[in-house]
C-alpha positions in Angstrom: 0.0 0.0 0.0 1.9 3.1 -1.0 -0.2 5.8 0.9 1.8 4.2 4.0 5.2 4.9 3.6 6.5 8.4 5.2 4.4 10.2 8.0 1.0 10.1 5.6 -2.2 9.3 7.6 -5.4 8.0 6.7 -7.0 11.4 5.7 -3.8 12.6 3.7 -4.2 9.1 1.7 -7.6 10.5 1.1 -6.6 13.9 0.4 -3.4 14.1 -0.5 -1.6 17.1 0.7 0.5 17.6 -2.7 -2.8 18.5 -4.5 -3.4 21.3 -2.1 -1.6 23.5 -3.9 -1.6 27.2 -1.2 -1.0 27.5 2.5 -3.9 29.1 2.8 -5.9 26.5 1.5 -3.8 23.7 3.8 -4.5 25.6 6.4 -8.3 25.8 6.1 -8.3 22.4 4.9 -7.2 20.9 8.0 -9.1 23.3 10.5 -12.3 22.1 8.3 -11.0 18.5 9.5 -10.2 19.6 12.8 -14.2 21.1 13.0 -15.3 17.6 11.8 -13.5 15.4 13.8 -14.8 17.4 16.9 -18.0 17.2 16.1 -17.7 13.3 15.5 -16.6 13.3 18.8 -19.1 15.5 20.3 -21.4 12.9 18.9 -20.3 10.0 20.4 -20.9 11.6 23.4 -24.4 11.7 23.0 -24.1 7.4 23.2 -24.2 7.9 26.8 -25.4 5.1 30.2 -25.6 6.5 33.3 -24.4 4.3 35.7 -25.6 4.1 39.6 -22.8 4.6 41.2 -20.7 7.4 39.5 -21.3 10.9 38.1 -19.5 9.9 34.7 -21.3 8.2 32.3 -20.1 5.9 29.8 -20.0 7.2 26.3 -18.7 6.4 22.9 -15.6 9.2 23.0 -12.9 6.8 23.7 -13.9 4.8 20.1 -14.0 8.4 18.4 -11.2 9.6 20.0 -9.0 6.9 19.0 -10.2 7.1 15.7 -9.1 10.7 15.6 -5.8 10.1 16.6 -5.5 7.5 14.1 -6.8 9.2 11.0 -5.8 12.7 11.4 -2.3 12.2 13.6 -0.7 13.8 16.0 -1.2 17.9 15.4 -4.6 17.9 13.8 -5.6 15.1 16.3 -4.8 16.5 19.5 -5.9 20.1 17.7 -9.6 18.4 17.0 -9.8 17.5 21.1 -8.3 21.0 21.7 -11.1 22.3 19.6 -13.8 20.2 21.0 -13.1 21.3 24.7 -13.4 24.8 23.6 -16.9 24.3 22.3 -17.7 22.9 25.1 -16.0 25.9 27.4 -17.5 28.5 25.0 -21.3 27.2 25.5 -21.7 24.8 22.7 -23.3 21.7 24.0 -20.9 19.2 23.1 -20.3 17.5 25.6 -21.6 13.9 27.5 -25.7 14.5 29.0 -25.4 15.1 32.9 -26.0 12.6 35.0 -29.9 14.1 35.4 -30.3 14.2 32.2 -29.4 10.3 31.7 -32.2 9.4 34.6 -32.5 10.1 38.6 -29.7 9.5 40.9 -29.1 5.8 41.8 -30.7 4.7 38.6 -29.4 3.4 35.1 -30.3 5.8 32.2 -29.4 5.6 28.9 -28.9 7.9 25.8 -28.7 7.8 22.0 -27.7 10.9 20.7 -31.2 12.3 20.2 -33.3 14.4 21.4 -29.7 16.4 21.8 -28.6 16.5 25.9 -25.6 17.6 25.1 -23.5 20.0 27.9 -21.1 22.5 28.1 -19.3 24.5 30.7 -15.7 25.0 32.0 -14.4 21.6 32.3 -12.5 22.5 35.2 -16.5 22.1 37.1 -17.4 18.9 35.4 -16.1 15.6 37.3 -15.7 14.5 33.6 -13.1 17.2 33.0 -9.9 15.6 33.4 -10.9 13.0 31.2 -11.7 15.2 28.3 -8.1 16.8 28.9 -6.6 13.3 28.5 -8.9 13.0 25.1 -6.3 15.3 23.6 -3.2 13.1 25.2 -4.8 10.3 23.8 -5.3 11.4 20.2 -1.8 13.1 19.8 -0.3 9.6 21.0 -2.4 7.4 18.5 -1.7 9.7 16.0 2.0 10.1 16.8 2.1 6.3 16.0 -0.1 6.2 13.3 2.5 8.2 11.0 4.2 5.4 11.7 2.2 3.1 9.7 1.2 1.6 13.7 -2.7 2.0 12.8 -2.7 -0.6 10.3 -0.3 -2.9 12.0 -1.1 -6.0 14.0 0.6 -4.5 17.4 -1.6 -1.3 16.8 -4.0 -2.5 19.8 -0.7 -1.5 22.1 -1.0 1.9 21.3 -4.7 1.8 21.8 -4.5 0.7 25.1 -1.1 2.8 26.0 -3.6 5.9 24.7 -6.5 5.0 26.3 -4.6 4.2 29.3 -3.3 7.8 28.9 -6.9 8.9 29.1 -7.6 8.4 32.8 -4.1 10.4 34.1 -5.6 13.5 34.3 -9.3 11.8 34.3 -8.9 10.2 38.0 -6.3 12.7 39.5 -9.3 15.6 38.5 -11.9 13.2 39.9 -9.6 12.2 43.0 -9.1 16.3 43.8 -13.1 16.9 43.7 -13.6 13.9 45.5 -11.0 14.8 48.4 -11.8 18.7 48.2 -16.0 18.1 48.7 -16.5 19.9 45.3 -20.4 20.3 44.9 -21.5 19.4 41.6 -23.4 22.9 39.8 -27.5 22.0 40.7 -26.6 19.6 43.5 -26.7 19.6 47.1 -24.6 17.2 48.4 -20.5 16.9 47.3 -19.7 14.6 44.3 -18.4 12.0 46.7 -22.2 11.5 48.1 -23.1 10.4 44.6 -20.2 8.0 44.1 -20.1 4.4 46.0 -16.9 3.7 48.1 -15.3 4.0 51.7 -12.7 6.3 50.9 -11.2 8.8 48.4 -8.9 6.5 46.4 -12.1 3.8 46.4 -14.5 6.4 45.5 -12.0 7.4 42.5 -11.4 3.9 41.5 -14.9 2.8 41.9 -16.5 6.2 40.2 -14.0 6.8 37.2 -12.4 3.7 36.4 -13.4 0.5 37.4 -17.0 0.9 35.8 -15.3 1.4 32.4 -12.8 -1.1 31.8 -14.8 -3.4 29.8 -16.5 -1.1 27.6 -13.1 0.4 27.0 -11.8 -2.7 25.9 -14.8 -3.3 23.0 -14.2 0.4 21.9 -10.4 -0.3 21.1 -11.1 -3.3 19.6 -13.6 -1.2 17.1 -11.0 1.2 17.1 -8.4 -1.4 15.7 -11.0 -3.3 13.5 -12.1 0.3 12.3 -8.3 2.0 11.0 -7.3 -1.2 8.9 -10.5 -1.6 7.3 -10.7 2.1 6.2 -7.2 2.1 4.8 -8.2 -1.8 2.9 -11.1 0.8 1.8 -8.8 3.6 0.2 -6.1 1.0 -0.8 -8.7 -0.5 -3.5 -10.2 2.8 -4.1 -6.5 4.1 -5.1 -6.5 1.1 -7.1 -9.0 1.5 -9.2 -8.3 5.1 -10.2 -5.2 3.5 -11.6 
């Protein structure tokens, strides 16, 4: 497959930078990407389930994060995260429904992208924040790799984990500080560790923003690694028939 060799990702095999002939023009193309690619994650974060036990729901943003990573790489990936957590800061609802929006406290809820629940807000007062700022660790690092040719290789799934791994860093440290500091969630009237099951701090972290999503995690990098190949299988024969 000759769209492989060098640092060319999955969108440059489909739009080849060479053919973009100004810097204006490169430039505009890839904040138009950037746009995109923040919206498709802003979407996946409308597949939401509210879980019981924890404030942070389980959404489809690690899959479309990933993804990112993969096709744009490492600038214009971690520059679509930047992106999407300043449309969330600056009022556009992009990001995951709240926890009431997903169904009562102590109950399951569940969420499918429409009717449209999403929020926004400084993610510094979400107990989701620190996870959003590891969406952008998480997509420069797949996409650092996948200039690499790593997205369409066999031991790809090790940056998927190492990435998603990267994910909850700043995720639990954020959650462990509002835990430990009795941060009130906005509209509540109890502190975010009454909402989260666990005898302590550390188990009310674990138990709240990790635990909970370990197995779903594992089922969106396997997409994740299912999805890269098959899209560049999908270009290869696309290239090839143009020949």
């Amino acid at each position: 497959m000759r769209a492989q060799s060098g640092n060319v990702v999955l969108i440059d095999a489909l739009l080849p930078r060479r053919h973009i002939d100004s810097i204006v023009t490169r430039v505009l193309t890839d904040a138009a990407l950037m746009f995109g690619f923040a919206w498709f994650v802003a979407l996946s974060a409308q597949i939401a389930v509210r879980l019981p036990w924890t404030t942070v729901p389980v959404t489809g943003q690690t899959f479309a994060v990933l993804v990112t990573g993969g096709a744009l790489g490492a600038r214009r990936g971690a520059g679509a995260l930047i992106l999407y957590a300043l449309m969330g800061i600056f009022a556009i609802p992009v990001f995951a429904p709240s926890t009431g929006a997903l169904g009562l406290t102590g109950e399951w809820g569940f969420r499918f992208i429409f009717p449209w629940l999403g929020t926004s807000g400084d993610i510094w007062n979400l107990s989701s924040g620190g996870y959003i700022v590891g969406f952008i660790l998480a997509a420069y690092l797949v996409g650092r790799f996948a200039e690499r040719a790593w997205d369409r290789k066999p031991w790809g799934v090790l940056v998927m984990l190492a990435s998603n791994a990267l994910v909850y860093v700043p995720g639990l440290l954020w959650l462990f500080y509002l835990i430990s500091s009795g941060w009130v969630p906005l509209g509540a009237s109890q502190p975010i560790g009454e909402f989260i099951a666990g005898s302590g701090t550390l188990d009310k972290t674990l138990k709240g923003g990790l635990y909970p999503f370990i197995a779903g995690d594992l089922m969106k990098i396997y997409l994740a690694t299912v999805t890269l190949p098959f899209a560049w299988t999908l270009v290869d024969r696309f290239k090839r028939s143009e020949e």
